[in-house]
C-alpha positions as CSV (number, residue, x, y, z in Angstrom):
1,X,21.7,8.3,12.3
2,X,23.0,9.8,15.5
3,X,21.4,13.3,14.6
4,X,18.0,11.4,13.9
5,X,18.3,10.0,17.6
6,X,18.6,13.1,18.9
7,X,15.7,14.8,16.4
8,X,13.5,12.4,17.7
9,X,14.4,12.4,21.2
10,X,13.9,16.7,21.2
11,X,10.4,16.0,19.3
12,X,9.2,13.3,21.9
13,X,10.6,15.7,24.8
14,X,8.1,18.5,23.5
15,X,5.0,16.6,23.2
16,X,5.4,15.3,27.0
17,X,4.3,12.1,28.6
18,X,2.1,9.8,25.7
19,X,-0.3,7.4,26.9
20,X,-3.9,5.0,26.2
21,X,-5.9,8.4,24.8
22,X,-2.7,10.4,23.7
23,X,-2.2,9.5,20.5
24,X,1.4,10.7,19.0
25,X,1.6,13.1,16.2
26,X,1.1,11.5,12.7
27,X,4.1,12.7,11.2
28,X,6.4,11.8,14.4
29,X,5.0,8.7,14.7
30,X,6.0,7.9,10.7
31,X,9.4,9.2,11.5
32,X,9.5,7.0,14.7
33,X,8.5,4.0,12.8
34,X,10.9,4.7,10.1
35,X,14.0,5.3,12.2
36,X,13.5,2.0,14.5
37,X,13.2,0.1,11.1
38,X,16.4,1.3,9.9
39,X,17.7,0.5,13.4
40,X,16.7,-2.8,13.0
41,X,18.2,-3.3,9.5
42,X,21.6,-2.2,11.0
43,X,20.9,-5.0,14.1
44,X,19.8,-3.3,16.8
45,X,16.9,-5.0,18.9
46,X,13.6,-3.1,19.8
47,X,14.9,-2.7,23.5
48,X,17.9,-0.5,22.5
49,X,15.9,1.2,20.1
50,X,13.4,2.4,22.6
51,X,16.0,3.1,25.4
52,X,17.9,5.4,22.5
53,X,14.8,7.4,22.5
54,X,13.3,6.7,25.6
55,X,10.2,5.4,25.1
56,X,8.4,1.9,25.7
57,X,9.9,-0.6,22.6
58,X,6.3,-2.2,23.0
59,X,5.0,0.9,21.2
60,X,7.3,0.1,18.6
61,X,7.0,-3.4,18.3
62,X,3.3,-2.7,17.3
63,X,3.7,0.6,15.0
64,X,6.4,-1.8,13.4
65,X,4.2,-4.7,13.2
66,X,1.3,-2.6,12.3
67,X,3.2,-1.3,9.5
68,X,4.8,-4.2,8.0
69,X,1.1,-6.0,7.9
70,X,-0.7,-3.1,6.2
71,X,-1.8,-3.7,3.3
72,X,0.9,-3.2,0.0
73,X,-0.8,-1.3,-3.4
74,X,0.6,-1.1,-6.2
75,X,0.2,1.0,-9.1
76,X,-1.5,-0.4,-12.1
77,X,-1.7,1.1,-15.6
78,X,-5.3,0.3,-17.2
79,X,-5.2,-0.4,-21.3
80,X,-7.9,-1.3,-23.1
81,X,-7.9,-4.6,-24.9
82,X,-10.3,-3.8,-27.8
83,X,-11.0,-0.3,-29.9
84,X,-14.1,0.6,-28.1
85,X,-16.0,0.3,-31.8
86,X,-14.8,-3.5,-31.7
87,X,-17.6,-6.4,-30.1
88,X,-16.6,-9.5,-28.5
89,X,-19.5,-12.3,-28.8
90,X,-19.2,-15.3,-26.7
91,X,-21.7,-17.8,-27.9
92,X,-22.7,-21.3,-27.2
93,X,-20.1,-24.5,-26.9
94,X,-17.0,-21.9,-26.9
95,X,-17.7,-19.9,-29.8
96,X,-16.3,-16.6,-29.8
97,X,-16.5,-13.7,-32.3
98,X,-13.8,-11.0,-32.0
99,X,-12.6,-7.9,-33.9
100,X,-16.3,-7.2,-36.1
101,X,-17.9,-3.8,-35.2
102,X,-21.5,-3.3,-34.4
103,X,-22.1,-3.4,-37.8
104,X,-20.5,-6.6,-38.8
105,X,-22.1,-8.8,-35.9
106,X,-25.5,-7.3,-37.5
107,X,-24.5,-8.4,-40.7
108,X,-23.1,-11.8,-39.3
109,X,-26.3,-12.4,-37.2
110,X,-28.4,-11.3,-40.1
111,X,-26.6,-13.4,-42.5
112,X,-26.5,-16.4,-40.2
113,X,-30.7,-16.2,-40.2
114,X,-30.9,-16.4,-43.7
């Protein structure tokens, strides 16, 4: 962790003074983030976080903050419930026709006619 510290605290030296219009780089700002959240996992409050690294701990408390309320996807795996030659026919008072083709519902339909 102590070699992190000091990473970060060489990367913020080379970027210079940030400020309102200064955005930090993406990637140093993920690793910022990243480190004060392990930090904070081991108990160590905002305020010694950002004197470690010598910047403001209100910046962190938001990129924190911002990153623990973003929103959370997860990946889904899409199967199909029918064989795409299979029709489902919902009809009236909760009937329901599964597993006939094309061709069967024709035949059901044309038989349910006669």
């Amino acid at each position: 962790m102590d070699s992190t510290r000091k990473e970060l605290q060489k990367a913020l030296g080379l970027i210079g003074q940030r400020g309102r219009g200064k955005p930090y780089p993406k990637e140093l700002l993920e690793r910022l983030v990243s480190y004060a959240i392990a930090r904070r996992q081991q108990g160590a409050q905002l305020v010694t976080i950002g004197e470690e690294l010598g910047m403001s701990w209100r910046t962190l408390a938001r990129w924190v903050t911002e990153r623990a309320a973003a929103p959370k996807f997860r990946r889904v795996q899409v199967v199909s419930a029918l064989p795409r030659s299979e029709v489902v026919v919902h009809g009236p008072r909760g009937l329901r026709i599964e597993g006939l083709g094309i061709d069967g519902v024709a035949e059901l339909v044309r038989r349910l006619g006669e």
